[in-house]
N, C-alpha and C positions, 0 to 999 in steps of 0.2 A: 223191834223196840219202838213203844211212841211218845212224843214227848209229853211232857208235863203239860196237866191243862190249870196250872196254877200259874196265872201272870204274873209279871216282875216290873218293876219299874225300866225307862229306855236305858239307864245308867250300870241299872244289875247286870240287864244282854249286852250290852256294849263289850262289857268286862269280860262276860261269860266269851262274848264272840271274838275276843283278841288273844285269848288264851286258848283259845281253839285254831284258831288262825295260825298260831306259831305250829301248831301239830299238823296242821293242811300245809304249811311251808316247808318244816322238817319231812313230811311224808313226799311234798312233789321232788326236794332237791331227790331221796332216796330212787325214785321212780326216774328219774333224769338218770344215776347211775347205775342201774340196771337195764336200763333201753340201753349204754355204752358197754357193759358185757355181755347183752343181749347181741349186740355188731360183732363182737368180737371174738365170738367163738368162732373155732376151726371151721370151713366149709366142709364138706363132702361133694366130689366129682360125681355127679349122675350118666353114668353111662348104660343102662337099660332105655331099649327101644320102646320108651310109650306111646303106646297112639289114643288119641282122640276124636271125636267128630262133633263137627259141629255144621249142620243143617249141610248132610252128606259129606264133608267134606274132610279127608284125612290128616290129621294135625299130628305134629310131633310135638315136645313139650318146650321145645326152642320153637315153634311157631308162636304159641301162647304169648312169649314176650312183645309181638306185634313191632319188633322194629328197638324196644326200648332194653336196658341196660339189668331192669329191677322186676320179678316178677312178684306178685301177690297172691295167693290160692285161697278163695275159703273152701274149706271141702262140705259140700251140704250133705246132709244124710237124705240119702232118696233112691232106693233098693232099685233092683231093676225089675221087680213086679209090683214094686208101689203103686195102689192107685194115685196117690196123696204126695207131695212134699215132707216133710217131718215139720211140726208147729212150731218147734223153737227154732230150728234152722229158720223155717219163715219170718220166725220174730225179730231175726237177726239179719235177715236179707231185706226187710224192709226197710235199713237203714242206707241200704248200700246204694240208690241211685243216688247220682248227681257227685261222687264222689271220683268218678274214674278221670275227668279232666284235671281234675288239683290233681289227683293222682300223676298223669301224663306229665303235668308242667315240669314236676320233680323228677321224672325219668322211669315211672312207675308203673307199669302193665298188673292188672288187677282183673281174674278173673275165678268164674266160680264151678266146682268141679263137680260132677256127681256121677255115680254109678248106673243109674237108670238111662234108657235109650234116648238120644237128643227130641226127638219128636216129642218123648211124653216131658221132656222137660219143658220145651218150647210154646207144650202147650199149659202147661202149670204157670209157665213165668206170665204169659198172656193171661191168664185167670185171675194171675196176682196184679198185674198190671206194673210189672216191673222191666226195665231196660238194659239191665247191667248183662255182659258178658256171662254164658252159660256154655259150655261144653263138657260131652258125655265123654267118662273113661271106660267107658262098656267095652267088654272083651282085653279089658288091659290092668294089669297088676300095680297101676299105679295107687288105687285105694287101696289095696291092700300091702303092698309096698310104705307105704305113708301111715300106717296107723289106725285107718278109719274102716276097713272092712274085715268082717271076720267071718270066720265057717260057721254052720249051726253046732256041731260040735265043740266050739272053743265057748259058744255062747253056753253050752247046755256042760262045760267041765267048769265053766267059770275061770279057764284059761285062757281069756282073750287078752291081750299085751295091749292096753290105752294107757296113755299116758303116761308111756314109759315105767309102764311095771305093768307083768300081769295081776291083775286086779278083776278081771273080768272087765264083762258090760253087758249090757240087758237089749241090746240089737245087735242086731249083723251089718250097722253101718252106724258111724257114730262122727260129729263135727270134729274138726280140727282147721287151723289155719298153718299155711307154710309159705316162706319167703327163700328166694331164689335170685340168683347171680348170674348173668351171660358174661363170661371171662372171654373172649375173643373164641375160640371152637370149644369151649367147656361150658356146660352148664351145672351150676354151684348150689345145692341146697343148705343154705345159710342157717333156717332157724324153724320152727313148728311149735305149736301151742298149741293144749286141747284142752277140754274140762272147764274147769274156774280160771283156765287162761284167756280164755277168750271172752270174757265178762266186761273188759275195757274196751273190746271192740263193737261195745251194744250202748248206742248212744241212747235209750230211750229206757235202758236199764239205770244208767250214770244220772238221768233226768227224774227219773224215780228216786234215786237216794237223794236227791235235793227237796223232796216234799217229804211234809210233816212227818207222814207216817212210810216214807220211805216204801220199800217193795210189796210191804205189808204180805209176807210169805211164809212167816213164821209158824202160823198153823195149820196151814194146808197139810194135806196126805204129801206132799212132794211139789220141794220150788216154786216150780210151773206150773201150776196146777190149774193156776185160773187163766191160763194160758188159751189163746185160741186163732187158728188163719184169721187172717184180718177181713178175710168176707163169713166167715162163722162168729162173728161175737154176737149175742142175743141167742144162740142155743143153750141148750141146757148147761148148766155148771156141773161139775165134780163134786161128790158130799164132801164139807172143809172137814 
């Protein structure tokens, strides 16, 4: 939707903008109470042996919390014969440096998961020129444990289970984020979000809906469309 290109006086927007303001106040207090039964759902005890590596080295998923209390997963989609990252995973990991110290201050471990072998991630992240925490769950049922990886056959019956219903999905590896608890020798899978849940975790998504014309996605073949790794933009476009 774009806005009207017919000006008002500063008195009409004023108006306009406090009467809108009360709906951005009623919508945050909302959003405040849903982050609190967001907390407060039941945990679940993870007791499968997952392993990971990370630049050879064997990681259990009590390693991942690095010493602290809170863990944070994004799961990226990035197959284990990808040549490439997935572009909206990247559109969404480009937000991610510089955020793991605030992270840390609050008791926060924050790292990012993917199914492809750590070498070829290690060398994607370096292409992207990104810093954030990356370890490979290659050889381990943690993506598919979690949501985000599926058979070719679940792709091809359209019975892949995202999002907490089978609904299908159109890869064999699909984003989600989860959060995690180190209870003294338990570790707690708290909460997980995929899809249009993860839309608040894209700050440069959140910075688009503050201009004029907003995402401006409306007519694209699909969302994303004019989406691209941040060292491919200037190649060709998708026909809108």
């Amino acid at each position: 939707m774009t806005t009207s290109n017919a000006p008002v006086s500063r008195e009409q927007w004023l108006a306009a903008r406090r009467a809108l303001l009360k709906e951005e106040k009623a919508l945050t207090l909302r959003l405040d109470a849903l982050a609190e039964k967001r907390r407060a759902l039941p945990p679940v005890e993870i007791t499968a042996p997952y392993a990971f590596n990370e630049d050879g080295r064997a990681l259990a998923l009590r390693d991942l919390f690095g010493g602290r209390s809170q863990l944070l997963v994004y799961h990226f989609m990035y197959g284990p014969d990808w040549e490439e990252g997935c572009p909206s995973c990247s559109f969404w990991a480009d937000g991610f440096d510089g955020m793991d110290v605030h992270l840390a201050a609050r008791d926060i471990a924050f790292v990012v998961v993917s199914a492809a072998p750590w070498a070829t991630l290690d060398a994607y992240r370096k292409r992207m020129g990104w810093r954030f925490r990356w370890v490979s769950s290659a050889g381990s049922t943690f993506n598919r444990d979690f949501g985000v990886s599926f058979s070719g056959e679940e792709i091809a019956s359209g019975n892949a289970d995202y999002n907490f219903a089978k609904k299908g999905f159109p890869s064999t590896e699909a984003p989600g984020a989860s959060a995690f608890l180190c209870d003294g020798d338990r570790v707690l899978h708290t909460y997980s979000c995929y899809g249009r849940g993860l839309d608040i975790l894209n700050g440069t998504y959140q910075w688009m809906d503050l201009a004029p014309r907003g995402r401006n996605e409306q007519d694209l073949p699909w969302p994303m469309a004019r989406l691209r790794r941040r060292d491919q933009y200037g190649a060709s476009q998708p026909a809108d």
